[in-house]
TIVO-2410 file (N, C-alpha, C; in nm, 3 decimals):
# residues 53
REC num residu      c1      c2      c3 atome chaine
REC   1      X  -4.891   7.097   0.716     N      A
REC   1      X  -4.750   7.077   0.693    CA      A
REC   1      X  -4.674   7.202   0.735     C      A
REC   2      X  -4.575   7.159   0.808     N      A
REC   2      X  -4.491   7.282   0.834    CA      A
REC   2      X  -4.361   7.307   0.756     C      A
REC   3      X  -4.308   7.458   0.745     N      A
REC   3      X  -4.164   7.436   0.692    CA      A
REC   3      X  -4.037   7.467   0.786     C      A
REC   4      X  -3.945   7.414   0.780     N      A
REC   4      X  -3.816   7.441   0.842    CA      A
REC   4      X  -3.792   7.575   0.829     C      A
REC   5      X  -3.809   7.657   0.921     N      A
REC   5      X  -3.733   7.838   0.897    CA      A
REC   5      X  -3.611   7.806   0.971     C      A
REC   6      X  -3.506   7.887   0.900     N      A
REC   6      X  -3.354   7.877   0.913    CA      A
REC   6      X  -3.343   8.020   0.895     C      A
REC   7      X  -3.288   8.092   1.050     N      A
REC   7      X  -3.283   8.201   1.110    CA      A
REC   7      X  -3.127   8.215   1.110     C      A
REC   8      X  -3.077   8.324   0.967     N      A
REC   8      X  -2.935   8.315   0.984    CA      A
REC   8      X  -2.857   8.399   1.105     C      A
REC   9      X  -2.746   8.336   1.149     N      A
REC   9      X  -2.680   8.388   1.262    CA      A
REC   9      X  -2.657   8.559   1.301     C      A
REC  10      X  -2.647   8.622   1.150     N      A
REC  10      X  -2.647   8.735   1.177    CA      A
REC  10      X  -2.802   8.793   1.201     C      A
REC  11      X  -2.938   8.746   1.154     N      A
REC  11      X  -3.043   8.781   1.181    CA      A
REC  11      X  -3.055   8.755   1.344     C      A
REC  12      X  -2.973   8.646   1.407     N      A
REC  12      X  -3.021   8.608   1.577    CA      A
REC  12      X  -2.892   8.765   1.605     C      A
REC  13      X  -2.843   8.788   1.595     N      A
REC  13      X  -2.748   8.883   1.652    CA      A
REC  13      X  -2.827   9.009   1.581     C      A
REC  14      X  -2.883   9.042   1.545     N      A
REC  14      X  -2.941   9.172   1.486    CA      A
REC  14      X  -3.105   9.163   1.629     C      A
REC  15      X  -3.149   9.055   1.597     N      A
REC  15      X  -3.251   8.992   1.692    CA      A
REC  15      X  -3.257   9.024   1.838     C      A
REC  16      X  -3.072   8.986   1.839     N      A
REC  16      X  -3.074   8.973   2.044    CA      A
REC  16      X  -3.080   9.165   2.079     C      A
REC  17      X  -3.005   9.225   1.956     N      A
REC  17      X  -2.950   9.358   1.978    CA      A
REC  17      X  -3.076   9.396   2.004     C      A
REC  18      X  -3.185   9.380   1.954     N      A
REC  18      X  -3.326   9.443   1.947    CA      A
REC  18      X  -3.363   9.426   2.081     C      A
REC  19      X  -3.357   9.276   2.119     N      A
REC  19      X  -3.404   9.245   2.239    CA      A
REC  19      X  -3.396   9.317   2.352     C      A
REC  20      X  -3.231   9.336   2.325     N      A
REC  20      X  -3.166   9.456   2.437    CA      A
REC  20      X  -3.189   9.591   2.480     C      A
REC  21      X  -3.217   9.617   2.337     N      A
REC  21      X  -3.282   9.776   2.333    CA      A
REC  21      X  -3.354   9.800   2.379     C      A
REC  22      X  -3.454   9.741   2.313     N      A
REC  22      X  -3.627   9.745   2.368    CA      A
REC  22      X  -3.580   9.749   2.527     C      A
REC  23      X  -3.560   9.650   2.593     N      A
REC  23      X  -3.546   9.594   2.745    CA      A
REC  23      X  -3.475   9.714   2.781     C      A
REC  24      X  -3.354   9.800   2.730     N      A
REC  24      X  -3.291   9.923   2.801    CA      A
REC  24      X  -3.399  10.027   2.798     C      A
REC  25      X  -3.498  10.003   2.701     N      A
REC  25      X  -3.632  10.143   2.716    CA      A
REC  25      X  -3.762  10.131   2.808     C      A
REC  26      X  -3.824   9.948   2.793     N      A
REC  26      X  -3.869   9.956   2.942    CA      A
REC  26      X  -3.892   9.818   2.949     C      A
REC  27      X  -3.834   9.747   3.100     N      A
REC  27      X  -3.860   9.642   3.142    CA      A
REC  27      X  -3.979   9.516   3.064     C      A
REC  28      X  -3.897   9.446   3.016     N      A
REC  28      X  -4.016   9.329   2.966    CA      A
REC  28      X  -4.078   9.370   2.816     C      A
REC  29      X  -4.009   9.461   2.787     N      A
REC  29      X  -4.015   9.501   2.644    CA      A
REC  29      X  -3.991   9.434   2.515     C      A
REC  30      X  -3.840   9.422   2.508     N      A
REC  30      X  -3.747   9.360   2.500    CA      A
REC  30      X  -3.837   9.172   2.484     C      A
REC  31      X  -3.906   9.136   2.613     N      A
REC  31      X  -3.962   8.987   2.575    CA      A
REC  31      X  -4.080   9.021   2.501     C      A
REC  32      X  -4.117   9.101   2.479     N      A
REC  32      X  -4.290   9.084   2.407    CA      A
REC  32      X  -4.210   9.152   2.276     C      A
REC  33      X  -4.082   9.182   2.275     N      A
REC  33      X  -4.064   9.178   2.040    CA      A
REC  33      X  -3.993   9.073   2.066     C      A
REC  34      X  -3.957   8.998   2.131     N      A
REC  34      X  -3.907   8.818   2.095    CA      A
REC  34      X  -4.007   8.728   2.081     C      A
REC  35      X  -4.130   8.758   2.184     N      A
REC  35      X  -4.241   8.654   2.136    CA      A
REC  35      X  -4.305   8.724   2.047     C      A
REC  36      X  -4.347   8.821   1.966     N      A
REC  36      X  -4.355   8.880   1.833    CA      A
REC  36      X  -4.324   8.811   1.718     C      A
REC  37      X  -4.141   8.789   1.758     N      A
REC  37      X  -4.076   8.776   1.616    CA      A
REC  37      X  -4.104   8.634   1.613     C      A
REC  38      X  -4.089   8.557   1.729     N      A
REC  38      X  -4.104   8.414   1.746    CA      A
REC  38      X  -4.294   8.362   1.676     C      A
REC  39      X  -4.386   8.420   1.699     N      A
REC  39      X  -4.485   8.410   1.673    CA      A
REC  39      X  -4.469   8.455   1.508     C      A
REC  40      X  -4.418   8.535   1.470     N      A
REC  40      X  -4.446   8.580   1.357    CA      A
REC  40      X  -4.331   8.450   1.224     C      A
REC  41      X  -4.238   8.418   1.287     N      A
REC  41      X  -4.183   8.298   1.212    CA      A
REC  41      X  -4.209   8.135   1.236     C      A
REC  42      X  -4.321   8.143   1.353     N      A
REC  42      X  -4.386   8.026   1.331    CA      A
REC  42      X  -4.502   8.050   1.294     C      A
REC  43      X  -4.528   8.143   1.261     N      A
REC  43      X  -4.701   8.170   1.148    CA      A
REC  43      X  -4.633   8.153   1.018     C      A
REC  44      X  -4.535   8.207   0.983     N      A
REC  44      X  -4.454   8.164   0.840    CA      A
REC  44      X  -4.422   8.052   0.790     C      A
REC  45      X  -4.374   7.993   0.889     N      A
REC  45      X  -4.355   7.849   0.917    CA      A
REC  45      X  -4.491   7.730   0.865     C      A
REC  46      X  -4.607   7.762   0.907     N      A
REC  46      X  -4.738   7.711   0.871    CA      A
REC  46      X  -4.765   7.750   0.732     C      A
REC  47      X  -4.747   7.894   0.714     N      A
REC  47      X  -4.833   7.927   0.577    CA      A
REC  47      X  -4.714   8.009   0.547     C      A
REC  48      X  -4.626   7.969   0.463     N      A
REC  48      X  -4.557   8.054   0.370    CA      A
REC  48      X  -4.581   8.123   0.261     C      A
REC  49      X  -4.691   8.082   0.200     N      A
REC  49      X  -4.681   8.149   0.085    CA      A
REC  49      X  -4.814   8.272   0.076     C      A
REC  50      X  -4.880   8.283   0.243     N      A
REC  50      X  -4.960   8.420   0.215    CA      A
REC  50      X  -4.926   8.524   0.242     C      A
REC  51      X  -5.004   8.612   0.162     N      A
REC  51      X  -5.021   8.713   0.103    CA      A
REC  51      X  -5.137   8.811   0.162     C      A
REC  52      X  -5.094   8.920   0.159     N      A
REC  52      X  -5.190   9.003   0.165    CA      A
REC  52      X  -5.189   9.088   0.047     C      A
REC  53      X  -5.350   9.107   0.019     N      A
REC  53      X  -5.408   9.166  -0.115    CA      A
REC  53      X  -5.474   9.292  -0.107     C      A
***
């Protein structure tokens, strides 16, 4: 079962700014912390409620 993640507007604008950065420090940067963040809120998405112990 999956859950609906709801990515508020100011988190996508905090998000893109990152994107940008990264990408102004070195080429293609910028896409590997978007597929990061993207990977990391569809692993949340599957299993919300783990934990590390």
């Amino acid at each position: 079962m999956s859950y609906k993640i709801v990515v508020e507007p100011r988190a996508i604008v905090d998000i893109q700014e990152a994107v940008e950065y990264y990408e102004s420090k070195r080429e293609d940067l910028g896409a590997y912390f978007f597929q990061i963040v993207d990977e990391y809120i569809e692993s949340i998405s599957k299993i919300p409620f783990f934990q590390i112990r």
